[in-house]
TORKOLNU-88770 format. One record per residue (C-alpha): residue number from 1; x, y, z. Coordinates in steps of 0.25 Angstrom, whole numbers. Layout:
TORKOLNU-88770
<site><seq>NUM</seq><x>X</x><y>Y</y><z>Z</z></site>
...
end
This chain:
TORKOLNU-88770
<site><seq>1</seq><x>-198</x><y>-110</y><z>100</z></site>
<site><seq>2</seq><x>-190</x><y>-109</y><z>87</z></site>
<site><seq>3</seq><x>-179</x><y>-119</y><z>85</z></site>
<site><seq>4</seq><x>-167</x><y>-116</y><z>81</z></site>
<site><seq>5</seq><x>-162</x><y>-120</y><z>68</z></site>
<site><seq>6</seq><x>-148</x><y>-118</y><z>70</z></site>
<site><seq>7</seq><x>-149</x><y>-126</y><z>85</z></site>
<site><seq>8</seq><x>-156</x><y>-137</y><z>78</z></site>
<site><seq>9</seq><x>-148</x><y>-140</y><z>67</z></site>
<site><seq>10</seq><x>-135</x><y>-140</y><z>78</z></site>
<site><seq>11</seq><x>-144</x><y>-148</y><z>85</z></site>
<site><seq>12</seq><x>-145</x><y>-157</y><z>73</z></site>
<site><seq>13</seq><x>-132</x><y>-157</y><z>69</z></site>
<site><seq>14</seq><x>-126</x><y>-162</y><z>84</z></site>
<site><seq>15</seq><x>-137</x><y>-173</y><z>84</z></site>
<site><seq>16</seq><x>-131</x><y>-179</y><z>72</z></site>
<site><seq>17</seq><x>-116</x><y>-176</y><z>76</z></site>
<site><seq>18</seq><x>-120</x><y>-185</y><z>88</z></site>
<site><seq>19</seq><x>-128</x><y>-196</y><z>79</z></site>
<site><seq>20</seq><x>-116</x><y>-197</y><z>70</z></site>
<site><seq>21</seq><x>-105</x><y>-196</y><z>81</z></site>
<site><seq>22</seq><x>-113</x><y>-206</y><z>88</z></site>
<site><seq>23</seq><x>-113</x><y>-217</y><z>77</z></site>
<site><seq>24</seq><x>-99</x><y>-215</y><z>74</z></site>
<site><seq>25</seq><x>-93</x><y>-217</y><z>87</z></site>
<site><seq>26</seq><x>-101</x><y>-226</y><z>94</z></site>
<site><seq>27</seq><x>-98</x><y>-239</y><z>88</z></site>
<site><seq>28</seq><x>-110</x><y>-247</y><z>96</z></site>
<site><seq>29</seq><x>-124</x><y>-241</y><z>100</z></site>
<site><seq>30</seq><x>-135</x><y>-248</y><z>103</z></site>
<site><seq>31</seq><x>-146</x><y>-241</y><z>105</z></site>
<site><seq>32</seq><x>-160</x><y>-249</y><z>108</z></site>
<site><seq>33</seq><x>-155</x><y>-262</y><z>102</z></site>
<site><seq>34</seq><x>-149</x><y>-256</y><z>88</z></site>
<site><seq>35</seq><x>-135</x><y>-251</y><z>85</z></site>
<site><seq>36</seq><x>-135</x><y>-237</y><z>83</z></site>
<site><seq>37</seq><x>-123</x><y>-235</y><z>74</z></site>
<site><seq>38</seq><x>-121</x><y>-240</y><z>61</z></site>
<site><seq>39</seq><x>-107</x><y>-246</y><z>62</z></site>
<site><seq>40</seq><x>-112</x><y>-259</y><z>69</z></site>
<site><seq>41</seq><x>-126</x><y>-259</y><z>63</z></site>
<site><seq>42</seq><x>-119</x><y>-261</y><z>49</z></site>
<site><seq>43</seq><x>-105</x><y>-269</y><z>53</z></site>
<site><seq>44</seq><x>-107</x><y>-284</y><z>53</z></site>
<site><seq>45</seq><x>-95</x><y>-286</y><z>63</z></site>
<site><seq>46</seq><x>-100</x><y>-284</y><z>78</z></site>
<site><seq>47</seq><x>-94</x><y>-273</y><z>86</z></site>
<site><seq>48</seq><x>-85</x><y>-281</y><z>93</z></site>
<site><seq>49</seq><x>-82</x><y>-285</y><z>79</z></site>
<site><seq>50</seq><x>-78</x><y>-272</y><z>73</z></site>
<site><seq>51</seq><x>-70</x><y>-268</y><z>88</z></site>
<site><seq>52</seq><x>-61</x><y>-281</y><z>83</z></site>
<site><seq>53</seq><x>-60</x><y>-276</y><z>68</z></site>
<site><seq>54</seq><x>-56</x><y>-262</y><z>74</z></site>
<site><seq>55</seq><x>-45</x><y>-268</y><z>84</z></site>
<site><seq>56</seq><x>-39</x><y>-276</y><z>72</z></site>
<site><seq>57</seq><x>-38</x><y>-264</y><z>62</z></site>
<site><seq>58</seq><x>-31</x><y>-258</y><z>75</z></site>
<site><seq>59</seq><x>-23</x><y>-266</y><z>81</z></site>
<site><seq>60</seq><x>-17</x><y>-271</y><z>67</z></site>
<site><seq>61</seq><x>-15</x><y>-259</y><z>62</z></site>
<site><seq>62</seq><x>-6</x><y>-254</y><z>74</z></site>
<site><seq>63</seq><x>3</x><y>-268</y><z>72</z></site>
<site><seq>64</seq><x>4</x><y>-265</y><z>56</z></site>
<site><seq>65</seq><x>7</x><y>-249</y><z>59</z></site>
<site><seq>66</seq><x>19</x><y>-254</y><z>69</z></site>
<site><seq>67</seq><x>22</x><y>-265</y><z>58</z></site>
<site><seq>68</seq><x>25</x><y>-254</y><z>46</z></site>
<site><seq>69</seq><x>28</x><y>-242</y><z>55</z></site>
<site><seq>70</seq><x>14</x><y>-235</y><z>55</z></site>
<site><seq>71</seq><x>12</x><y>-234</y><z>41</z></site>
<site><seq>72</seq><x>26</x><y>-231</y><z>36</z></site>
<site><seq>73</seq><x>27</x><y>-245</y><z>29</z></site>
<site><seq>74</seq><x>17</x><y>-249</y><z>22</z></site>
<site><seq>75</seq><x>1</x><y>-245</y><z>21</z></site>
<site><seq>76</seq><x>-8</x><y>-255</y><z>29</z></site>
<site><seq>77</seq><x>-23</x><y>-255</y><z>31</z></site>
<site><seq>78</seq><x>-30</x><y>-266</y><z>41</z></site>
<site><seq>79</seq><x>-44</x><y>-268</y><z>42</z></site>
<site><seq>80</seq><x>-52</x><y>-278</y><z>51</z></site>
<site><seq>81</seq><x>-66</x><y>-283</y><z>47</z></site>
<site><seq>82</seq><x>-72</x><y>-296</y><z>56</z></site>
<site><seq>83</seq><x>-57</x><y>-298</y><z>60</z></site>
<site><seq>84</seq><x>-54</x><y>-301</y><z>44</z></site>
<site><seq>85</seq><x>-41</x><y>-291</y><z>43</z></site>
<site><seq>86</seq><x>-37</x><y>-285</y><z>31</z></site>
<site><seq>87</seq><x>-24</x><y>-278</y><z>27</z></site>
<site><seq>88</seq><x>-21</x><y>-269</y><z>16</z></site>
<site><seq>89</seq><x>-11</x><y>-259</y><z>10</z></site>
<site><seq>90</seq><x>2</x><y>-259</y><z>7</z></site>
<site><seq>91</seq><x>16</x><y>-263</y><z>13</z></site>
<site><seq>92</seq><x>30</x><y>-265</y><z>6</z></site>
<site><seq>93</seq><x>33</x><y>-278</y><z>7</z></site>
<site><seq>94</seq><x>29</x><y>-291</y><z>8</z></site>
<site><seq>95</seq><x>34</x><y>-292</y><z>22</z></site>
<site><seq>96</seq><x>27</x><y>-283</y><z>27</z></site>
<site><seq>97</seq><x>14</x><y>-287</y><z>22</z></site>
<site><seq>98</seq><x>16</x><y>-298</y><z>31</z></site>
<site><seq>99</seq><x>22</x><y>-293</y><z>41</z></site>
<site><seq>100</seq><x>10</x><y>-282</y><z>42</z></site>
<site><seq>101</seq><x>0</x><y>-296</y><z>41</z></site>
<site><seq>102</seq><x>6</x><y>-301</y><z>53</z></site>
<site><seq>103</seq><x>5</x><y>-290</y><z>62</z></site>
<site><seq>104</seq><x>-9</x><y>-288</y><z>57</z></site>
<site><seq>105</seq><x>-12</x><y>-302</y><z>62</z></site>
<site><seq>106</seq><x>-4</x><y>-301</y><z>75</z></site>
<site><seq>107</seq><x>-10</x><y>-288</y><z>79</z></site>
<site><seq>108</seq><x>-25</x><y>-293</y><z>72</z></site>
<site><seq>109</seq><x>-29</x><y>-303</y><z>85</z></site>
<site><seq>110</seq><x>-41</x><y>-310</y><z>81</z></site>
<site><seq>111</seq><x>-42</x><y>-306</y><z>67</z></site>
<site><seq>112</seq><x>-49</x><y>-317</y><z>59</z></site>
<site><seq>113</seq><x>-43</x><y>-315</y><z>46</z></site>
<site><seq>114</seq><x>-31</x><y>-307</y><z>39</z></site>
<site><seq>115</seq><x>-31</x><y>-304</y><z>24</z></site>
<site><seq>116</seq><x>-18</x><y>-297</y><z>19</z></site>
<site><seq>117</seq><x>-20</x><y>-287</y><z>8</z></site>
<site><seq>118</seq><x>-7</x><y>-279</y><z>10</z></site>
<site><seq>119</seq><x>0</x><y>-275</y><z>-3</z></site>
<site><seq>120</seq><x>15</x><y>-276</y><z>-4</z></site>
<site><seq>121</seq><x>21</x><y>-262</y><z>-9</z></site>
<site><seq>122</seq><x>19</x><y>-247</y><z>-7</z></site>
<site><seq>123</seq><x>9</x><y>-239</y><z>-1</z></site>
<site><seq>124</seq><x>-4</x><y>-236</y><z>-6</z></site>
<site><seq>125</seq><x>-4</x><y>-220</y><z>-13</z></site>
<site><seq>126</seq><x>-13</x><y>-211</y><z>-5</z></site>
<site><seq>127</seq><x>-21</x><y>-209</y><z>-19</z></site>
<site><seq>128</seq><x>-22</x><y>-226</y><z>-18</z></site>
<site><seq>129</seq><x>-29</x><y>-225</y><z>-4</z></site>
<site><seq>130</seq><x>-39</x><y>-214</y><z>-7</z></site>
<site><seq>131</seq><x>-43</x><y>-221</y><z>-19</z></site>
<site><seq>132</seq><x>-46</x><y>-233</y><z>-11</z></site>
<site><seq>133</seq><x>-54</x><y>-225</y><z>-1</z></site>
<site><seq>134</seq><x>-62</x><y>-220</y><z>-12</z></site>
<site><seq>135</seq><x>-64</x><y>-236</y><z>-16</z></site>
<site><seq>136</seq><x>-70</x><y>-239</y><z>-2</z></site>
<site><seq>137</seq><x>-77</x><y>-227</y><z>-2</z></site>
<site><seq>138</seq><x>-84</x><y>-231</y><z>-14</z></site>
<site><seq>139</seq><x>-84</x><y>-245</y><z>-11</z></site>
<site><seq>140</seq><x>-91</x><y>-243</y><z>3</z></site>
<site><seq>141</seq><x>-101</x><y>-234</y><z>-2</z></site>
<site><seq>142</seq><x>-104</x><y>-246</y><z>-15</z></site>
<site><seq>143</seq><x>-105</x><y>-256</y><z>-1</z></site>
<site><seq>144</seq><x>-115</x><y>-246</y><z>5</z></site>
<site><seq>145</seq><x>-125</x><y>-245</y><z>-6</z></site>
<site><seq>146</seq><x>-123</x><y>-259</y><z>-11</z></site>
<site><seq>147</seq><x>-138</x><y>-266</y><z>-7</z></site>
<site><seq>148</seq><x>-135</x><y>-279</y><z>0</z></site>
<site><seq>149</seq><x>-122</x><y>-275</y><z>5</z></site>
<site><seq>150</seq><x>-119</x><y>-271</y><z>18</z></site>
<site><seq>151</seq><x>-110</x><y>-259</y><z>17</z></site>
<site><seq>152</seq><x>-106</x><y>-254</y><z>29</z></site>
<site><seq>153</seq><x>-102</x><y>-269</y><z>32</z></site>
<site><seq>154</seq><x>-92</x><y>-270</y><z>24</z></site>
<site><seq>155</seq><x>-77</x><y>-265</y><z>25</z></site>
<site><seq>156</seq><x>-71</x><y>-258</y><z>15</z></site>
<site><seq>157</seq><x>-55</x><y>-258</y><z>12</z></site>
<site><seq>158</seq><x>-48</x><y>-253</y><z>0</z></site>
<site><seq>159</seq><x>-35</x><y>-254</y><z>-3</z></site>
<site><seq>160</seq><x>-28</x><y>-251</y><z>-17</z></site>
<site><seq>161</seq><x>-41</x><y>-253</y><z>-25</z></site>
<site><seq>162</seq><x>-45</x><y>-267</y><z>-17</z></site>
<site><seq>163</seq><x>-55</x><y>-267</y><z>-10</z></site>
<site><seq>164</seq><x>-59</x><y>-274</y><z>1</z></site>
<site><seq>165</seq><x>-72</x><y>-278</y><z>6</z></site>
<site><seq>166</seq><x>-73</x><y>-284</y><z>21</z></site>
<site><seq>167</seq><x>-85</x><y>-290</y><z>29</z></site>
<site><seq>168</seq><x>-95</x><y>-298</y><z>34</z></site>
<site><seq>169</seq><x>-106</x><y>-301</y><z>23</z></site>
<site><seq>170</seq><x>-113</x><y>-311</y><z>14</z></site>
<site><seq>171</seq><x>-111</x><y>-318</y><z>1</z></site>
<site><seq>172</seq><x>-120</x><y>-308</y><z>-6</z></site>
<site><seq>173</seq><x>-115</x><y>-294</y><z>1</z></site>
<site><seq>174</seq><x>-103</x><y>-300</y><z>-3</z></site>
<site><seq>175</seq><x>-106</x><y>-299</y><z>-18</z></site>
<site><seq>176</seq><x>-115</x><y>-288</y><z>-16</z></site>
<site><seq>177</seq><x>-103</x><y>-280</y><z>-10</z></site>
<site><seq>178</seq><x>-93</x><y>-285</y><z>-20</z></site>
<site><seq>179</seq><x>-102</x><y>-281</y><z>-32</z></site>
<site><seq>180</seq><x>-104</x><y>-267</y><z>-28</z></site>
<site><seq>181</seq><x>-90</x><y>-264</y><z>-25</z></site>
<site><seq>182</seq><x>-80</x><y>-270</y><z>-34</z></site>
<site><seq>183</seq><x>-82</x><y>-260</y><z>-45</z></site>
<site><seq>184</seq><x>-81</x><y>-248</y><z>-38</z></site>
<site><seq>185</seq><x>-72</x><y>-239</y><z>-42</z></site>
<site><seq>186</seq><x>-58</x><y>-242</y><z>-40</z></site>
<site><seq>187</seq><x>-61</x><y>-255</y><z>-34</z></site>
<site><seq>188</seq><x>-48</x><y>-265</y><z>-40</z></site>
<site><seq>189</seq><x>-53</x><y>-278</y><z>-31</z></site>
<site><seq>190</seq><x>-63</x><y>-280</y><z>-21</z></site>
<site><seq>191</seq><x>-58</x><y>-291</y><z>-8</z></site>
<site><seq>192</seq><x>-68</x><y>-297</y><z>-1</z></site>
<site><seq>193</seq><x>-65</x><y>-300</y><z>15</z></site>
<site><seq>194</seq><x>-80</x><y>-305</y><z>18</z></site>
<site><seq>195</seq><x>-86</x><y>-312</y><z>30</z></site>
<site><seq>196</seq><x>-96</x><y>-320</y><z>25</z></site>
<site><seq>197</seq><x>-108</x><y>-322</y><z>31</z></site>
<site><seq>198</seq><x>-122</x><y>-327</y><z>29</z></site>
<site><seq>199</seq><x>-135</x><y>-318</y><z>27</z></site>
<site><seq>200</seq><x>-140</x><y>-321</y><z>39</z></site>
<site><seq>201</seq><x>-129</x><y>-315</y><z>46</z></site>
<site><seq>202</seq><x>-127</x><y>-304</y><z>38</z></site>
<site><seq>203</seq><x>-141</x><y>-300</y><z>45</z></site>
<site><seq>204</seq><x>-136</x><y>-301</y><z>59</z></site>
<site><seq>205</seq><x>-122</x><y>-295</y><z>56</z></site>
<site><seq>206</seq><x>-118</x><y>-294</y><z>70</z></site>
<site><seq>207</seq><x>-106</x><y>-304</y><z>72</z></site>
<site><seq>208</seq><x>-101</x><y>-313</y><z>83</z></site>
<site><seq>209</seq><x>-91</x><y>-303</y><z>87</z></site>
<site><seq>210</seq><x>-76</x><y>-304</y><z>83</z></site>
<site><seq>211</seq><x>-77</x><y>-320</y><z>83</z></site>
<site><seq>212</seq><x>-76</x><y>-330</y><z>71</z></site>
<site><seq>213</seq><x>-83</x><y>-324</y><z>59</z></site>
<site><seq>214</seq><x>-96</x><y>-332</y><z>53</z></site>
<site><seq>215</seq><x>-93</x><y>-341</y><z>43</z></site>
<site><seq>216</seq><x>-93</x><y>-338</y><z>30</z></site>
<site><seq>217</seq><x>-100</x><y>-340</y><z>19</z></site>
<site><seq>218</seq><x>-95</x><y>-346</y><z>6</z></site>
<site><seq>219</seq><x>-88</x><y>-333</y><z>-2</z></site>
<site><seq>220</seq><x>-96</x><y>-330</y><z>-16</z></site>
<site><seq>221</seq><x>-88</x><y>-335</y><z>-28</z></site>
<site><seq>222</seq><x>-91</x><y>-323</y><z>-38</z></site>
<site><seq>223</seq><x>-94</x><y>-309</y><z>-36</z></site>
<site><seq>224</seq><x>-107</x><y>-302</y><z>-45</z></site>
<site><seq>225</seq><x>-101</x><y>-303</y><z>-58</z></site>
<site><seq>226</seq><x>-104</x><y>-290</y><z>-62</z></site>
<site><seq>227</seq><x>-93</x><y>-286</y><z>-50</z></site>
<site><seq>228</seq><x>-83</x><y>-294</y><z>-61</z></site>
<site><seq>229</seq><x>-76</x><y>-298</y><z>-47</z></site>
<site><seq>230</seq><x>-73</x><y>-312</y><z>-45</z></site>
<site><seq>231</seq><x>-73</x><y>-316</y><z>-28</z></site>
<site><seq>232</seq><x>-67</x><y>-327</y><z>-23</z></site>
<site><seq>233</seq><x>-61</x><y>-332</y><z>-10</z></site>
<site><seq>234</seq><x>-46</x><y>-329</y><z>-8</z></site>
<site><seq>235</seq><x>-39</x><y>-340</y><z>1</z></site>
<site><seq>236</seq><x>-24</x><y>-333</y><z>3</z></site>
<site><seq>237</seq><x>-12</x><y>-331</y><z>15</z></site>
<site><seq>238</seq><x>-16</x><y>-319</y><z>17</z></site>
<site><seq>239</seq><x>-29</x><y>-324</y><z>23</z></site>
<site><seq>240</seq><x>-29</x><y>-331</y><z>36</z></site>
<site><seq>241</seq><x>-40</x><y>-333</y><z>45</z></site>
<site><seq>242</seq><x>-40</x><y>-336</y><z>60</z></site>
<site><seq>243</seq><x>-56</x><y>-339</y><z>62</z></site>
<site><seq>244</seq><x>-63</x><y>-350</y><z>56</z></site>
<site><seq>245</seq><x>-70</x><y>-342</y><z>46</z></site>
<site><seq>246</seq><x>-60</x><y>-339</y><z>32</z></site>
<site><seq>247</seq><x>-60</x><y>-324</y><z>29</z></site>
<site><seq>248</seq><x>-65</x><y>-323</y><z>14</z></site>
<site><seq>249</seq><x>-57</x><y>-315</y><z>6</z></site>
<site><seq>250</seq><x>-62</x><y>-312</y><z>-8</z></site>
<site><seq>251</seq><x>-54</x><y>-304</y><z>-18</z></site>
<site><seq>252</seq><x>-60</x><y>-300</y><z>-31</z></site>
<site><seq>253</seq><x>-51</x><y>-297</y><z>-44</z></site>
<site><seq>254</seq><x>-50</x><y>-283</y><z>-51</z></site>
<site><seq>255</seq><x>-62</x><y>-279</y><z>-58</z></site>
<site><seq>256</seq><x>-59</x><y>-278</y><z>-74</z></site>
<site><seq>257</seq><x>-60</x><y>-263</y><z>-76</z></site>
end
């Protein structure tokens, strides 16, 4: 019996509608002892981990909208990575940047670590924030075909030409990362909001759950010095942490154009 074409590619074409719908919307599959989607395969955080990120994001984000009136004073993005929080945008006044950090922390619970980035004045142009889409695009896709640097476990935030690198990784994926970002295009300054841990457990990324994070491993003093970006650890107000463990948070000056 002949086949038919048509039927076939539809048949096809479903098949892989369901593979991709499947790994998009199932966040844990195990299937004979390995995950079958990608997102925990290649996330260093546990899935209970990630669930604790998620309900930070959230649940700060609601307290900040209520704060400022759901957008209509000031621009504030939140994001949660292994419980380090990290604000950014723009408010108008001094005040409110710390009124917005409290209620970050009061509606945060168990967040480990808080880092301030808010920028006192107006809101950033529409043109501003797709241009700093375009620099995370590029700079994910720099992370992604970097050898020895772990990509797709490394959360990406832009804001205003500075970008922000946030995860769990080693000494050396820390420089490797820093070296194949900080001249990208558009890049006016790399922050480094890193985990450190050692090789060993980067082969066994699976974490303790949303408990006290590994301790951490002394932060590199230079970056490659063909990056011409010079890392050091920042010790500031802004920077509180509540586990035993400091967060290390390490801003890199402009590159000389």
């Amino acid at each position: 019996m002949k086949s038919n074409p048509t039927r076939l590619m539809r048949a096809t074409l479903a098949a892989a509608a369901l593979a991709a719908g499947l790994s998009a919307c199932v966040p844990v599959a195990v299937v004979g002892g390995a995950t079958a989607t990608g997102v925990v395969m290649t996330d260093r955080r546990s899935p209970r981990t990630q669930l604790a990120d998620q309900r930070i994001e959230s649940d700060t984000l609601n307290a900040v909208w209520k704060l400022l009136g759901e957008g209509e004073r000031g621009h504030v993005n939140i994001t949660s990575y292994y419980r380090k929080v990290l604000i950014t945008g723009e408010v108008p006044t001094e005040q409110d940047k710390q009124d917005v950090e409290a209620a970050v922390r009061k509606a945060g619970g168990d967040i480990a670590g808080l880092i301030n980035e808010l920028a006192v004045g107006p809101n950033s142009t529409a043109v501003r924030r797709t241009n700093d889409s375009s620099i995370t695009t590029r700079v994910k896709t720099r992370l992604v075909r970097a050898d020895g640097v772990p990509g797709n476990s490394i959360k990406v935030v832009t804001e205003r030409g500075t970008v922000y690198l946030m995860g769990r990784l080693t000494e050396r994926e820390t420089l490797l990362a820093t070296d194949a970002v900080s001249d990208a295009k558009g890049v006016e300054r790399v922050v480094r909001i890193i985990d450190f841990i050692s090789p060993q457990a980067a082969l066994h990324p699976e974490d303790a759950g949303a408990g006290t994070p590994p301790p951490a491993a002394t932060p590199p003093a230079t970056a490659p010095a063909e990056t011409g970006a010079v890392a050091s650890p920042v010790t500031q107000p802004a920077i509180e942490q509540k586990a035993p463990q400091p967060v290390q948070v390490q801003p890199l000056p402009p590159l000389k154009k």
